[in-house]
Biopython code that builds the backbone (N, CA, C, O; Angstrom):
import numpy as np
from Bio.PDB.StructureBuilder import StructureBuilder

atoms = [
    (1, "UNK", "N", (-42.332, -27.193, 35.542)),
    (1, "UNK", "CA", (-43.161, -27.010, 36.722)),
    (1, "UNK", "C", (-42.348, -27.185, 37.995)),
    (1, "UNK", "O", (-42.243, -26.318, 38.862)),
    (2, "UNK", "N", (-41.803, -28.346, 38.025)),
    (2, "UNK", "CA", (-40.787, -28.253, 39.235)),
    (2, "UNK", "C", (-39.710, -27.313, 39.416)),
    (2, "UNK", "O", (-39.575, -26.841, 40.545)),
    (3, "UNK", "N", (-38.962, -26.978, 38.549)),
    (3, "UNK", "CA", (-38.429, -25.864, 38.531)),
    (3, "UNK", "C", (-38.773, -24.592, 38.754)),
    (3, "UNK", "O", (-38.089, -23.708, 39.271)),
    (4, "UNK", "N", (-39.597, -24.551, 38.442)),
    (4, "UNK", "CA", (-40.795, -23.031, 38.822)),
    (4, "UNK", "C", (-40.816, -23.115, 40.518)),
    (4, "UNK", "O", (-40.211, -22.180, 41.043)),
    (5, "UNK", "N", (-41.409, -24.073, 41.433)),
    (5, "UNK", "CA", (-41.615, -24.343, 42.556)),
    (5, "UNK", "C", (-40.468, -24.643, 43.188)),
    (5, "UNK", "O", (-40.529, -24.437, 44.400)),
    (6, "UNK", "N", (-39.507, -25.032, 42.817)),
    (6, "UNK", "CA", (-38.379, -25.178, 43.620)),
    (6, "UNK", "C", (-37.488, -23.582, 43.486)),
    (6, "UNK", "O", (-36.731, -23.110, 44.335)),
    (7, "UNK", "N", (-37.831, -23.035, 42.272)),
    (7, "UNK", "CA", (-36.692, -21.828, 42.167)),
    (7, "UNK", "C", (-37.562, -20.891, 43.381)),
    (7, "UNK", "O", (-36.981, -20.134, 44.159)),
    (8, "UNK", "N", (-39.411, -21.160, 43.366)),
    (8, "UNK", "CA", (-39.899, -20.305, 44.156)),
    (8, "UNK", "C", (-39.842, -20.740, 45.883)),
    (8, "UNK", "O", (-40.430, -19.969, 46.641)),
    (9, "UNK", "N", (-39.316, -21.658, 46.338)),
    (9, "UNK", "CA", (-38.873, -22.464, 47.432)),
    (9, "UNK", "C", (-37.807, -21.588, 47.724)),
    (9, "UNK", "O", (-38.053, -20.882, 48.702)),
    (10, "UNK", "N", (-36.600, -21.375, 47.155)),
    (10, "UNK", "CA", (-35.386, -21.197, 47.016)),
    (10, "UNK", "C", (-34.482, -19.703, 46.471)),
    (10, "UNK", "O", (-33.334, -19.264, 46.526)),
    (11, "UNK", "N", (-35.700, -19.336, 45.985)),
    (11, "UNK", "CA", (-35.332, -17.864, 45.943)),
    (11, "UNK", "C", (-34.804, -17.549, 44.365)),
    (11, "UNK", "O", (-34.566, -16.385, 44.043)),
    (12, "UNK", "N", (-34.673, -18.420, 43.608)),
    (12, "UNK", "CA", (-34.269, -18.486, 41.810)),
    (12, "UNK", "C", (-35.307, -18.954, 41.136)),
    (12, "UNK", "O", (-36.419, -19.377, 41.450)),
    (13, "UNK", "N", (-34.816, -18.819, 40.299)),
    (13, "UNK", "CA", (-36.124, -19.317, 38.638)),
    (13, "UNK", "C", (-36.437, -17.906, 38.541)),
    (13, "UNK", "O", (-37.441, -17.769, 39.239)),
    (14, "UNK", "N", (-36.295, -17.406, 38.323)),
    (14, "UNK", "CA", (-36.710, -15.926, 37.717)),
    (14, "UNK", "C", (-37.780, -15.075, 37.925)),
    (14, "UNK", "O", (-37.435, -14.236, 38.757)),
    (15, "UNK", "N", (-38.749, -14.925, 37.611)),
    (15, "UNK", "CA", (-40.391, -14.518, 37.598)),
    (15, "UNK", "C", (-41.007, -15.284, 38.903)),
    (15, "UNK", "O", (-41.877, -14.664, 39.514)),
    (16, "UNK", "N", (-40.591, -16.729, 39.443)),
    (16, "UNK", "CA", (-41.279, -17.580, 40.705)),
    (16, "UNK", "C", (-41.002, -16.688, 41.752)),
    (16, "UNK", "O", (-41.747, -16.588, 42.727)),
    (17, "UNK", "N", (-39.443, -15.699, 41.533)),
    (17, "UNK", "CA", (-39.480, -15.014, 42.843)),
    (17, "UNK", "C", (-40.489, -14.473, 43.047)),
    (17, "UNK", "O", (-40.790, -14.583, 44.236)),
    (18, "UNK", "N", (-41.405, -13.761, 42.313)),
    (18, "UNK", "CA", (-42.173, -12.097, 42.261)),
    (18, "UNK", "C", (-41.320, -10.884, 42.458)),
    (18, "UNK", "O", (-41.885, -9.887, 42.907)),
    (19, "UNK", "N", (-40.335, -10.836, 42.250)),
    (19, "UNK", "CA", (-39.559, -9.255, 42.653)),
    (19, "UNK", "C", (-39.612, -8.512, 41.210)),
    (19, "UNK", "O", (-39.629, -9.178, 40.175)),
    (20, "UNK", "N", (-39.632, -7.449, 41.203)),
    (20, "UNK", "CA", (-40.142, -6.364, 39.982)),
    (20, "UNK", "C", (-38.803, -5.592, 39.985)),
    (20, "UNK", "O", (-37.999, -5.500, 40.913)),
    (21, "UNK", "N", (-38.723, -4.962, 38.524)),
    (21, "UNK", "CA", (-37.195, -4.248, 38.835)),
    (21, "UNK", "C", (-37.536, -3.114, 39.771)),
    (21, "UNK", "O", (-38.667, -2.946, 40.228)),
    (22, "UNK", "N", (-36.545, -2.382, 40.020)),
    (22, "UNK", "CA", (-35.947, -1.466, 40.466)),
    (22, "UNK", "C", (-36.338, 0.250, 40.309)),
    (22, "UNK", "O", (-35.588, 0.926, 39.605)),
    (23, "UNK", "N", (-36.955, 0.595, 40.660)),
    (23, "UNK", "CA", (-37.550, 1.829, 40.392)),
    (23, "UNK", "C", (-36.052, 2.915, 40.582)),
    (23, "UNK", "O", (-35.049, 2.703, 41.264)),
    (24, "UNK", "N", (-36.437, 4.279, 39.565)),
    (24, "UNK", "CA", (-35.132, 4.761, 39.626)),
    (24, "UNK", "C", (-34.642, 5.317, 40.856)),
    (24, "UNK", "O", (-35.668, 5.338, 41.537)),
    (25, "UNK", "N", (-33.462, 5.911, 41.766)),
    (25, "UNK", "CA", (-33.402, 6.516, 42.870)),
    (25, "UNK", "C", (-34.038, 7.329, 42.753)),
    (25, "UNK", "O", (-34.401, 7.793, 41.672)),
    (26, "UNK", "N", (-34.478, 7.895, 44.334)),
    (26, "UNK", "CA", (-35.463, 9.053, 44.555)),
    (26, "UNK", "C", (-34.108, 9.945, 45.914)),
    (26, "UNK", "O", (-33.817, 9.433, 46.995)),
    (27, "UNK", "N", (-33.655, 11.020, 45.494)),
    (27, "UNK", "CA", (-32.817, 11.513, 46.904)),
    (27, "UNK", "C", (-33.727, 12.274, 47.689)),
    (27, "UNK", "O", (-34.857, 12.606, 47.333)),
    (28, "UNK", "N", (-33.125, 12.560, 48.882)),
    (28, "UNK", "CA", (-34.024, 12.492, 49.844)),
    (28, "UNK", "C", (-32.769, 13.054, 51.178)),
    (28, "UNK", "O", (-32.168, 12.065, 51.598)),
    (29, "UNK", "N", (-32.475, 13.890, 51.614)),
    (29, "UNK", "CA", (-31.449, 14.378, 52.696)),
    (29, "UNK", "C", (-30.107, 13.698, 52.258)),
    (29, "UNK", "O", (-29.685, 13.673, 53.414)),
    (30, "UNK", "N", (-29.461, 13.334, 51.806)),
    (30, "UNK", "CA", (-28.456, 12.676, 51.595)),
    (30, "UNK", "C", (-28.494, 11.539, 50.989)),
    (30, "UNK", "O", (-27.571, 11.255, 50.226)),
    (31, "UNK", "N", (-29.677, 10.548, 51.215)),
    (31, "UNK", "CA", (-30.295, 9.131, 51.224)),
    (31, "UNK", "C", (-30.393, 8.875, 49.776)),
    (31, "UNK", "O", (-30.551, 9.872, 49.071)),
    (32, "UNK", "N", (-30.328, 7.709, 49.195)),
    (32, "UNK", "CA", (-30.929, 6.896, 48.094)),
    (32, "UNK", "C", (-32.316, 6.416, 48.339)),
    (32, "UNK", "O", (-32.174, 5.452, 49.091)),
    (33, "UNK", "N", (-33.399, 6.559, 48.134)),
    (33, "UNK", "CA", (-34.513, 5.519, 48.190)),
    (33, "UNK", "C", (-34.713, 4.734, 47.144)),
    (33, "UNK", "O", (-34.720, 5.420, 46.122)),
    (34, "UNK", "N", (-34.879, 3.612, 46.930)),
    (34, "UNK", "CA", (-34.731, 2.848, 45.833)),
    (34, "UNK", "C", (-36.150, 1.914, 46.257)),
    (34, "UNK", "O", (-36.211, 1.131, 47.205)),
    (35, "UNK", "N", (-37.133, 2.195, 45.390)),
    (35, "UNK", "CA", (-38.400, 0.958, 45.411)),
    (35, "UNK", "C", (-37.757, 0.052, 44.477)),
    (35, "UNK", "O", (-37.149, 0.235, 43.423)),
    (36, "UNK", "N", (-38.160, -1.304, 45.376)),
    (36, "UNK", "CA", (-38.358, -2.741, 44.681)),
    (36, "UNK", "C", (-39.210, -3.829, 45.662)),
    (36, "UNK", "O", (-39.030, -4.683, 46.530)),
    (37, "UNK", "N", (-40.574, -2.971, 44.654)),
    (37, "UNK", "CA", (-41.595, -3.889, 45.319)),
    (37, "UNK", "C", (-42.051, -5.125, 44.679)),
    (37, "UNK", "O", (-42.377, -5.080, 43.493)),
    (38, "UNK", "N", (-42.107, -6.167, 45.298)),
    (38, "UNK", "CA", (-42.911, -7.587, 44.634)),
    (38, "UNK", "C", (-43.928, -7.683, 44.670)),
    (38, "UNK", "O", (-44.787, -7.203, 45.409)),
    (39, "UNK", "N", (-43.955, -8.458, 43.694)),
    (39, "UNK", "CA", (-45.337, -8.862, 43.363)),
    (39, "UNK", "C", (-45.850, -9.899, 43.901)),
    (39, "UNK", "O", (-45.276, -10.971, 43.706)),
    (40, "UNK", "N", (-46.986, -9.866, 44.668)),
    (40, "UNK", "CA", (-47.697, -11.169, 45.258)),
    (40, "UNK", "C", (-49.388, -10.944, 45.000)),
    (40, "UNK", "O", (-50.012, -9.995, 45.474)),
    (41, "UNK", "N", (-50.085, -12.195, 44.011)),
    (41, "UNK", "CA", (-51.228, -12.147, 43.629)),
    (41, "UNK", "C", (-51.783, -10.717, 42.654)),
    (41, "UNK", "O", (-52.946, -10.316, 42.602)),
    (42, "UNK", "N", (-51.142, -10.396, 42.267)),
    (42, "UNK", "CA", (-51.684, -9.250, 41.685)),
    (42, "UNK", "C", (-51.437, -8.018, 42.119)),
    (42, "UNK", "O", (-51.550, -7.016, 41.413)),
    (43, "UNK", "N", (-51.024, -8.026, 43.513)),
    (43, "UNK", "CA", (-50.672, -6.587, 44.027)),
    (43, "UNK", "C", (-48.889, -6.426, 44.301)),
    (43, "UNK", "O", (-48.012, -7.276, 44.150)),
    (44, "UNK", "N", (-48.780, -4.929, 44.775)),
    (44, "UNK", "CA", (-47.517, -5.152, 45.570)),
    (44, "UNK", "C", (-46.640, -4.931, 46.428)),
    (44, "UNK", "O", (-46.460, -3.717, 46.331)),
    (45, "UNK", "N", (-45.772, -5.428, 47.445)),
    (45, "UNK", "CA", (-45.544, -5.181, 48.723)),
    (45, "UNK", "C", (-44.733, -3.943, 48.174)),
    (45, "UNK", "O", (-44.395, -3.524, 47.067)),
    (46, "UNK", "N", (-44.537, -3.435, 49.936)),
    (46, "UNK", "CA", (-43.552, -2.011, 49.670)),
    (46, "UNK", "C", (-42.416, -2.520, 49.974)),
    (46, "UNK", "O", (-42.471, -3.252, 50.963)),
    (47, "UNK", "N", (-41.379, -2.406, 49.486)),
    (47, "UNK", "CA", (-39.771, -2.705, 49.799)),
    (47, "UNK", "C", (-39.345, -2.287, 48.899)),
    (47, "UNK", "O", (-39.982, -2.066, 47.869)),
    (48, "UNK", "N", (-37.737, -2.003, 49.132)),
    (48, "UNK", "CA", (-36.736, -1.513, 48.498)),
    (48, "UNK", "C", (-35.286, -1.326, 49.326)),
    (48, "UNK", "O", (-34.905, -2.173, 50.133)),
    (49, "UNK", "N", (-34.600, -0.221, 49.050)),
    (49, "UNK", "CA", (-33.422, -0.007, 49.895)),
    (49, "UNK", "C", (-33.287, 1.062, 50.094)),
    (49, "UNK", "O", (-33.621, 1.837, 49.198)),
    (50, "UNK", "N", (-32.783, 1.560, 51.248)),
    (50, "UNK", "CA", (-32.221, 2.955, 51.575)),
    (50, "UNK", "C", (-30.893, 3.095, 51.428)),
    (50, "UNK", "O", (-30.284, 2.375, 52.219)),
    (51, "UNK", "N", (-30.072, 3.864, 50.591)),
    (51, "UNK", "CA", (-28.725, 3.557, 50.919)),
    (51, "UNK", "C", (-28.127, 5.106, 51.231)),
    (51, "UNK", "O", (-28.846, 6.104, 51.202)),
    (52, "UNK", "N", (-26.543, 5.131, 51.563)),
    (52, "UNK", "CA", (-25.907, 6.622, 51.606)),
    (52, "UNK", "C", (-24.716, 6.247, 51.600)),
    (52, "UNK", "O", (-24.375, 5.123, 51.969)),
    (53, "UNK", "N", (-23.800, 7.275, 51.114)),
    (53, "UNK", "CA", (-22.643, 7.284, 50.911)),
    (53, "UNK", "C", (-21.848, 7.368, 51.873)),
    (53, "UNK", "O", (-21.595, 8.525, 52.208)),
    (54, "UNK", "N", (-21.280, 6.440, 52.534)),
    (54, "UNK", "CA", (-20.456, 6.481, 53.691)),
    (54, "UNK", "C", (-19.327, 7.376, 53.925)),
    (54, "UNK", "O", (-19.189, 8.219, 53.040)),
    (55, "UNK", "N", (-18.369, 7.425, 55.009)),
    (55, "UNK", "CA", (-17.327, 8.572, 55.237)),
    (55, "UNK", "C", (-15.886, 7.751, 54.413)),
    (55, "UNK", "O", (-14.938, 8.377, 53.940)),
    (56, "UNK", "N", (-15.994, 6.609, 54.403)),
    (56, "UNK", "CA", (-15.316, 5.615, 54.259)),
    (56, "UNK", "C", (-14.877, 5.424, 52.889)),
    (56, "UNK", "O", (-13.801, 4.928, 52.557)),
    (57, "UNK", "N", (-16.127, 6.015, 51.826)),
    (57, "UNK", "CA", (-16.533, 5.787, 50.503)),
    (57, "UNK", "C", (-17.351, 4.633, 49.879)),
    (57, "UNK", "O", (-17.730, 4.493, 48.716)),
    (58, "UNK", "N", (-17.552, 3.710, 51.146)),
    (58, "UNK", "CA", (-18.186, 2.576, 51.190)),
    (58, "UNK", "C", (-19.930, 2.929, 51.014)),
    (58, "UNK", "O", (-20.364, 3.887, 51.653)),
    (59, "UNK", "N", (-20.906, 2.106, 50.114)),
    (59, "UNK", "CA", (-22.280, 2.669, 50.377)),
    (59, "UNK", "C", (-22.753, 1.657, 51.660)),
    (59, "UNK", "O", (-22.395, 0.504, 51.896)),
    (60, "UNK", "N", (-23.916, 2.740, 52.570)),
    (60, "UNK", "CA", (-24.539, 2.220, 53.654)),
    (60, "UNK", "C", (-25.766, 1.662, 53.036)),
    (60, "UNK", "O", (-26.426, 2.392, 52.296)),
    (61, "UNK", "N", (-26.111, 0.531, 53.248)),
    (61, "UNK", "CA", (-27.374, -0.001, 52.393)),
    (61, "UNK", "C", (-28.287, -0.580, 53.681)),
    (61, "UNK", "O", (-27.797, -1.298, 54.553)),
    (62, "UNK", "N", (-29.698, -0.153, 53.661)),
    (62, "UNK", "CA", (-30.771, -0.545, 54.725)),
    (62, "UNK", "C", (-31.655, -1.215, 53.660)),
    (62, "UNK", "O", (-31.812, -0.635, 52.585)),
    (63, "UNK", "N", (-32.335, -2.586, 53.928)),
    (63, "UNK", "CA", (-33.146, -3.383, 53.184)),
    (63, "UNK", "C", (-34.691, -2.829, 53.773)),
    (63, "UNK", "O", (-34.884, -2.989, 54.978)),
    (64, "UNK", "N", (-35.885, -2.129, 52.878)),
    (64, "UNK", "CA", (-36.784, -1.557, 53.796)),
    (64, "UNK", "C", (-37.735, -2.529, 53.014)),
    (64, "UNK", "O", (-37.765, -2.672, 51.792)),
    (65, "UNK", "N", (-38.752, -3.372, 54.244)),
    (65, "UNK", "CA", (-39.474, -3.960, 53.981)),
    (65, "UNK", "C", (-41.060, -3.627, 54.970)),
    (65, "UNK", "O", (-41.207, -3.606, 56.192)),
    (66, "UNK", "N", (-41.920, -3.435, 54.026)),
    (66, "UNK", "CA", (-42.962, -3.281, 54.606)),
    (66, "UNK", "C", (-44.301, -4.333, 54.379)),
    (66, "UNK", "O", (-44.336, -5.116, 53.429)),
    (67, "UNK", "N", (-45.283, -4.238, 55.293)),
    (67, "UNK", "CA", (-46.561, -5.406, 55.071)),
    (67, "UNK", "C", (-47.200, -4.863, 54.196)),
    (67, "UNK", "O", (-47.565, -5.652, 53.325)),
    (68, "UNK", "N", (-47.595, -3.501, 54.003)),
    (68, "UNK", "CA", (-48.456, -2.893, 52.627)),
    (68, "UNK", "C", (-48.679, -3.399, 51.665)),
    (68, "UNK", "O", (-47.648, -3.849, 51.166)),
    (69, "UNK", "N", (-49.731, -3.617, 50.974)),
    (69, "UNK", "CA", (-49.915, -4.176, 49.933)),
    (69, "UNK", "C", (-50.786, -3.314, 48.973)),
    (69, "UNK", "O", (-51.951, -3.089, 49.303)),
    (70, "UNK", "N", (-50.210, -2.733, 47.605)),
    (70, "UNK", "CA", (-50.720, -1.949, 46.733)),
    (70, "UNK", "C", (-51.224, -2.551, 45.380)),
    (70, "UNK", "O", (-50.451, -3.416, 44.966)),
    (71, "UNK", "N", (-52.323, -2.327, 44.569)),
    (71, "UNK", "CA", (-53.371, -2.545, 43.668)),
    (71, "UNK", "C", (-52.118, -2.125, 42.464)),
    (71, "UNK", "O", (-52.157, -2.938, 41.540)),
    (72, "UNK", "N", (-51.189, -1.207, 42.301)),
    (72, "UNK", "CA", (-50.419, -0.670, 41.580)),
    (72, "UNK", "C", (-49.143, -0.038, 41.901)),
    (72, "UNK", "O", (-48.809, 0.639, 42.874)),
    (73, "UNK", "N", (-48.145, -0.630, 40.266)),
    (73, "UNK", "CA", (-46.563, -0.264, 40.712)),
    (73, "UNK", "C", (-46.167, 0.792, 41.459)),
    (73, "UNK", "O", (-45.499, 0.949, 42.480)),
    (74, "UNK", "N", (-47.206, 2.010, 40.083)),
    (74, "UNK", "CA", (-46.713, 3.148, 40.576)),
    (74, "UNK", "C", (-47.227, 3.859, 41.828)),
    (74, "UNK", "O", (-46.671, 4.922, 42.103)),
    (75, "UNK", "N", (-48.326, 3.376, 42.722)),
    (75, "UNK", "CA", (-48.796, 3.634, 43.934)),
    (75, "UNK", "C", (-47.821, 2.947, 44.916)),
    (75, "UNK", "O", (-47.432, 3.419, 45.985)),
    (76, "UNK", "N", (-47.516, 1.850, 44.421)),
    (76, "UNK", "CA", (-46.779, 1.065, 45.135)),
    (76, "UNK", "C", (-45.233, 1.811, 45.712)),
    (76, "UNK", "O", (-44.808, 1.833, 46.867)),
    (77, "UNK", "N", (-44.559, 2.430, 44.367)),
    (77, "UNK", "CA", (-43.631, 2.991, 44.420)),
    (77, "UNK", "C", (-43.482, 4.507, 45.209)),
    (77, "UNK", "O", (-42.492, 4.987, 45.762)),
    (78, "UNK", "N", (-44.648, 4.980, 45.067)),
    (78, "UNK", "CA", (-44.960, 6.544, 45.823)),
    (78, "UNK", "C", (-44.918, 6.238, 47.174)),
    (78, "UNK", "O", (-44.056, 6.779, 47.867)),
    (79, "UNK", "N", (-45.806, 5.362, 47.723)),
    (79, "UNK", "CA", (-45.899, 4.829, 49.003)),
    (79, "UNK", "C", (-44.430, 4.573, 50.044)),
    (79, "UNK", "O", (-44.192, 4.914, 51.203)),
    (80, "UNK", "N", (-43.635, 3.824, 49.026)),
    (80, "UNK", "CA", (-42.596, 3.107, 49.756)),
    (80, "UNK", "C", (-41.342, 4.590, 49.522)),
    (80, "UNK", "O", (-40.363, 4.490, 50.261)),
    (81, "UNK", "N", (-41.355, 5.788, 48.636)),
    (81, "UNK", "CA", (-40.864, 6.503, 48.882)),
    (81, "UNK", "C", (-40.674, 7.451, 50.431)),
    (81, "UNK", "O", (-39.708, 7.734, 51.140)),
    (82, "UNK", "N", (-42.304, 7.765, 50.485)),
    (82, "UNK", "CA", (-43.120, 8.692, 51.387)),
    (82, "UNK", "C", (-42.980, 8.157, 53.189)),
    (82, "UNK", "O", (-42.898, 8.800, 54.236)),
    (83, "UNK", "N", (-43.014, 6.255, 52.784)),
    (83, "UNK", "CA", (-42.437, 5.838, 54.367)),
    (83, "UNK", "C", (-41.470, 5.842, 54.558)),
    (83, "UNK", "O", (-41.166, 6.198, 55.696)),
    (84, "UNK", "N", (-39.889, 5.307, 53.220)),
    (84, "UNK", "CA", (-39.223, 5.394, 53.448)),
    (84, "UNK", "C", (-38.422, 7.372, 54.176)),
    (84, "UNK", "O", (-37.407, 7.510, 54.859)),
    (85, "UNK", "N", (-39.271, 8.392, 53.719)),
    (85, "UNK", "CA", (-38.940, 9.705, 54.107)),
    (85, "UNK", "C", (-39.185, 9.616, 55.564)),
    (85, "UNK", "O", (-38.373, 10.074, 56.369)),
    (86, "UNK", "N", (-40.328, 9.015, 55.935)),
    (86, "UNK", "CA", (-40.462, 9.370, 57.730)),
    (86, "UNK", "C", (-39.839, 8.772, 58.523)),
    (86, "UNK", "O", (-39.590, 9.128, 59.674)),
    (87, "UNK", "N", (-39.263, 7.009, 57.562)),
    (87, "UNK", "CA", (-38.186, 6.498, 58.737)),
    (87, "UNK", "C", (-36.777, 7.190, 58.463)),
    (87, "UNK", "O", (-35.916, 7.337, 59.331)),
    (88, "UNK", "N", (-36.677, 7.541, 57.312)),
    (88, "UNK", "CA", (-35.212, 8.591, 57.053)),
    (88, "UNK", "C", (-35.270, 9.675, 58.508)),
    (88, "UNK", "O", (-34.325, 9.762, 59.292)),
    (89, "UNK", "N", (-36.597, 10.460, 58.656)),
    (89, "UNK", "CA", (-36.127, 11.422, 59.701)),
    (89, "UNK", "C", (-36.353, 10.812, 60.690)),
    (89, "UNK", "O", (-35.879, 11.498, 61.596)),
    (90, "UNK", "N", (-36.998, 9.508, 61.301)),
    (90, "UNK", "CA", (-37.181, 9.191, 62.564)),
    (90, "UNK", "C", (-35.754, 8.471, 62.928)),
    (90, "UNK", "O", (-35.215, 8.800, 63.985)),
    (91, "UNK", "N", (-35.204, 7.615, 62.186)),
    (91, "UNK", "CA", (-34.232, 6.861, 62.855)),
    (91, "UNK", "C", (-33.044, 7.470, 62.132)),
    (91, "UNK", "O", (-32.154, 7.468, 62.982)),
    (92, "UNK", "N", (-32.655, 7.888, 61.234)),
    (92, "UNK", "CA", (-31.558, 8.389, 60.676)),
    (92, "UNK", "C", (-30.907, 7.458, 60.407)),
    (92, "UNK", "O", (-31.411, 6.393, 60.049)),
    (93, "UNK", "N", (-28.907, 7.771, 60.589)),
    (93, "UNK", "CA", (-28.030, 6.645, 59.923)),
    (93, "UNK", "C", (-28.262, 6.040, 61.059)),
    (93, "UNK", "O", (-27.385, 5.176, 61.081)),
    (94, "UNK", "N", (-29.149, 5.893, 62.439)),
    (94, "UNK", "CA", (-29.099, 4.581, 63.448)),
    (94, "UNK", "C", (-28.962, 3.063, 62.468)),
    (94, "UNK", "O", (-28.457, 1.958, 62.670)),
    (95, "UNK", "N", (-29.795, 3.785, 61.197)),
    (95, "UNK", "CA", (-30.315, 2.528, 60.457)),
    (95, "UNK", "C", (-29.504, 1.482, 60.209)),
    (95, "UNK", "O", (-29.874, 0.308, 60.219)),
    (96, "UNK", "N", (-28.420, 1.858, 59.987)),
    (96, "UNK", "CA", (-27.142, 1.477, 59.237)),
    (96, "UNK", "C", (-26.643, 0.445, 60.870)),
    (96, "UNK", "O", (-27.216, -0.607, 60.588)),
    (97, "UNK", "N", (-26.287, 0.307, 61.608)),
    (97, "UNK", "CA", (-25.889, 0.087, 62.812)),
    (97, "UNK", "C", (-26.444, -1.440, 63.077)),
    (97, "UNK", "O", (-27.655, -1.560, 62.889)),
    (98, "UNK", "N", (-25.972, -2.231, 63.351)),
    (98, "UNK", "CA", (-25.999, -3.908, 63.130)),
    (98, "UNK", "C", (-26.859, -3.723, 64.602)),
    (98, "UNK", "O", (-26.726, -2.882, 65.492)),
    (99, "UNK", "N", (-27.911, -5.016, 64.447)),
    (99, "UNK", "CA", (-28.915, -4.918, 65.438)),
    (99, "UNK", "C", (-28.041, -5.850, 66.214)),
    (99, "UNK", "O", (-28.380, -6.223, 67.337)),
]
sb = StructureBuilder()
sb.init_structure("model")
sb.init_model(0)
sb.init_chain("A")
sb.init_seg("    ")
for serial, (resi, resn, name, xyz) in enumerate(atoms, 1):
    if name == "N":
        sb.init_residue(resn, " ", resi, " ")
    sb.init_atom(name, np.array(xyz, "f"), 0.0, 1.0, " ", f" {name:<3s}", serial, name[0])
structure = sb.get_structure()
């Protein structure tokens, strides 16, 4: 039990996180979209990563996190594709660019 609550404090213990694997890439203009949404109470947030292949050979990786909260994975996963597409064309590689 303590272990459960401290790994979920702390970001370890396994399952206390709520993070779900990795949905497969989705391409998208150049882009990786990658859902990895968690699980909180039964539903689940939208997040994942945007990434692209740099000039460098290095990958550009954007952490996309949203407040949404979905009843299901695979809604979950469509969703966080479909926003991740409109911030792909609204902000582009700005994304990548240290705030």
């Amino acid at each position: 039990m303590l272990k459960k609550l401290l790994g979920g404090l702390f970001g370890s213990g396994g399952d206390a996180s709520g993070s779900t694997a990795t949905a497969e890439p989705v391409e998208y203009h150049g882009y990786q979209i990658i859902s990895e949404p968690a699980e909180q109470g039964g539903q689940f947030r939208v997040s994942g990563w945007i990434r692209k292949p740099g000039a460098d050979g290095e990958t550009l990786e954007h952490r996309f996190e949203r407040s949404d909260l979905v009843p299901g994975r695979e809604a979950c996963d469509d969703l966080m594709v479909r926003k991740a597409q409109i911030y792909i064309d609204q902000v582009g590689d700005e994304m990548f660019e240290p705030r």
